[in-house]
N, C-alpha and C positions, 0 to 999 in steps of 0.2 A: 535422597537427592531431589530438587528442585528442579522444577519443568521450567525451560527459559526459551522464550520466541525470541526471537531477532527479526525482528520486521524492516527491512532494507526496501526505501520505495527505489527502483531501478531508473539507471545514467539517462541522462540531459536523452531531449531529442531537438531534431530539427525545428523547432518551433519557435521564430524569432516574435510573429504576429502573434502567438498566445492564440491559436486556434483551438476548439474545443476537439480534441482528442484523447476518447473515450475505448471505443469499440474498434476502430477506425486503428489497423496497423501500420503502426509508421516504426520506423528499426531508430535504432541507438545515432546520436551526432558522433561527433571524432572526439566531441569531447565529452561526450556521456561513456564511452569507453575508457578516456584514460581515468573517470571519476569511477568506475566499475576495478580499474586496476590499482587506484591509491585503496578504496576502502576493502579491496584483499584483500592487498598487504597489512592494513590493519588489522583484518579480521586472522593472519596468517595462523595464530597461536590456537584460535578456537576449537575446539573439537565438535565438531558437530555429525547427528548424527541421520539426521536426510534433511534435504532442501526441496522443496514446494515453491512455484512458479506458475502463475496466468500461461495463458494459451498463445499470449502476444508477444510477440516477439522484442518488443524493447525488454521487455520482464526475462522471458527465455534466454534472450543472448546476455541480459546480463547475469544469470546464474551462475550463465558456465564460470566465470572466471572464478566465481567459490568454488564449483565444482570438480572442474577437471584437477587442481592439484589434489585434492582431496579425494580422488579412483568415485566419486560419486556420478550418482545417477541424478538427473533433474527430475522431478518429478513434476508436469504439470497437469493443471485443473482449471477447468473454464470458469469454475465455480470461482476462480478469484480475479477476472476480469474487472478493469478499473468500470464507474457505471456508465451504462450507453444511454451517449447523450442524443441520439434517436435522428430527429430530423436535423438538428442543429448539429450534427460532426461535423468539423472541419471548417466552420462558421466562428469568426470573431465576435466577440461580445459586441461591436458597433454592428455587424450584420444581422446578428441578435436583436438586439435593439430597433433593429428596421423593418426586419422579415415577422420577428414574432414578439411583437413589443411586451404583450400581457405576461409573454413566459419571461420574457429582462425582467420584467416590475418585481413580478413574485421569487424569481432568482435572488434581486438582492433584498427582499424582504423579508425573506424566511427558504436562504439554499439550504438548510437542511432537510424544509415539506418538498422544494418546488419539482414538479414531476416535467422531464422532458420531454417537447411533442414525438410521439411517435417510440420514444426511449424510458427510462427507471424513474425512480424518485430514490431517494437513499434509503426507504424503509427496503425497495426493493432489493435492494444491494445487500442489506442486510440478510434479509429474506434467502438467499443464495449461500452468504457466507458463513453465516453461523451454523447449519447444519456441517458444513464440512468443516470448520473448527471444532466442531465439537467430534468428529471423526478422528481429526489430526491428533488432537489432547488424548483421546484413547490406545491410537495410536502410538504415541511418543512422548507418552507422560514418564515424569522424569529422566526427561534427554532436551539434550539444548538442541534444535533446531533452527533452518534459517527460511523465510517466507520472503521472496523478491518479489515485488508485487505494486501497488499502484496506491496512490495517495487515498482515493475514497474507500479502497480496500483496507489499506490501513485503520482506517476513521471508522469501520463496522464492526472492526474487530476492538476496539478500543471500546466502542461503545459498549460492545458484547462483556469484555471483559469486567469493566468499573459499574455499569449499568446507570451512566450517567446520562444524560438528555442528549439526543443528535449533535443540539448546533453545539454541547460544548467541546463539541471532540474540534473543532472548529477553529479552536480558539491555541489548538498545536499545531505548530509552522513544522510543515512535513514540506521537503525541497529535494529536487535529485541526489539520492545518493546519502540521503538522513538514514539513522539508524535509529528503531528504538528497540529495546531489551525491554521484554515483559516477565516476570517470573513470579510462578506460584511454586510457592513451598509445600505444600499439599494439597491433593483434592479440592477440598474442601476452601483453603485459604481465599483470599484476596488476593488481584494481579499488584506487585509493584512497574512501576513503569519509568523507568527510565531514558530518553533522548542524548545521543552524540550526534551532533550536523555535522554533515558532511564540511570536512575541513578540520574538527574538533580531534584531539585525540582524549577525551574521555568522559563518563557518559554523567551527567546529572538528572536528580528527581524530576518527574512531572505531578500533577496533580490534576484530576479529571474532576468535576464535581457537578 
């Protein structure tokens, strides 16, 4: 049997301004909940056989709604916290650009290096998450599992997986409520990777390189 992630970045939050929120727990919108209750019922048919979860609660509240019909437990782990953007939480990229202009420059010149004041850089992120995916994978190697969890958490384990360069994980549009399907056929194999966006009902290739 073949070991298959289900990486679900978790429902919309209040964030119309596009603040930087990282570390910083802000709960689910009204409409990041009903996008938690469309991709259930999507997900209704799956068997899965534990679900893994951040510490934050946009990510926790929206497990439950895999969870609870399924008699499961959430399981969460700080270790998959989205990365903390340090000084800048809760700061707009224009406040960004005002308060710490040298950290904007190298943001958009290379957001894969740029390390936030006081907060990660994405190797950091890294750094956190791959030992505990490689826990999960010994864990619940061949079982389909589901990881709700946060878009740069996504991006470390993508990278982990393909062992492709940071910014190209970059280059997949991960949005509230995106799914992607990872699966290795053995050990040993290569991840295939596949994406359904939120709204899609079914999943197509991706390719990391």
């Amino acid at each position: 049997m073949p070991t298959i992630w289900l990486l679900l970045r978790h429902g919309k939050t209040d964030n119309p301004e596009q603040r930087c929120y990282g570390w910083r727990d802000v709960p689910l919108h009204p409409d990041g909940q009903a996008q938690m209750q469309q991709c259930a019922a999507k997900l209704q048919a799956v068997r899965l056989a534990a679900i893994a979860t951040s510490d934050l609660v946009r990510a926790r509240d929206s497990a439950r709604y895999f969870a609870l019909p399924r008699s499961l437990d959430v399981q969460v782990f700080a270790a998959l916290r989205e990365i903390d953007f340090g000084q800048i939480e809760g700061l707009t990229f224009r406040d960004v650009e005002e308060h710490y202009p040298v950290t904007a420059r190298e943001w958009v010149a290379a957001p894969a290096a740029v390390r936030f004041p006081g907060g990660e850089c994405f190797a950091d992120v890294r750094a956190r998450v791959i030992p505990w995916a490689r826990n999960w994978l010994r864990d619940w190697e061949q079982q389909t599992t589901l990881l709700v969890i946060h878009s740069g958490t996504m991006r470390a384990l993508l990278q982990w997986m393909t062992g492709c360069e940071p910014h190209a994980t970059l280059m997949v549009k991960i949005g509230y409520g995106d799914i992607l399907r990872c699966t290795q056929e053995h050990l040993d194999a290569p991840w295939q990777l596949e994406a359904m966006p939120y709204g899609a009902t079914a999943f197509t290739s991706v390719a990391l390189e």
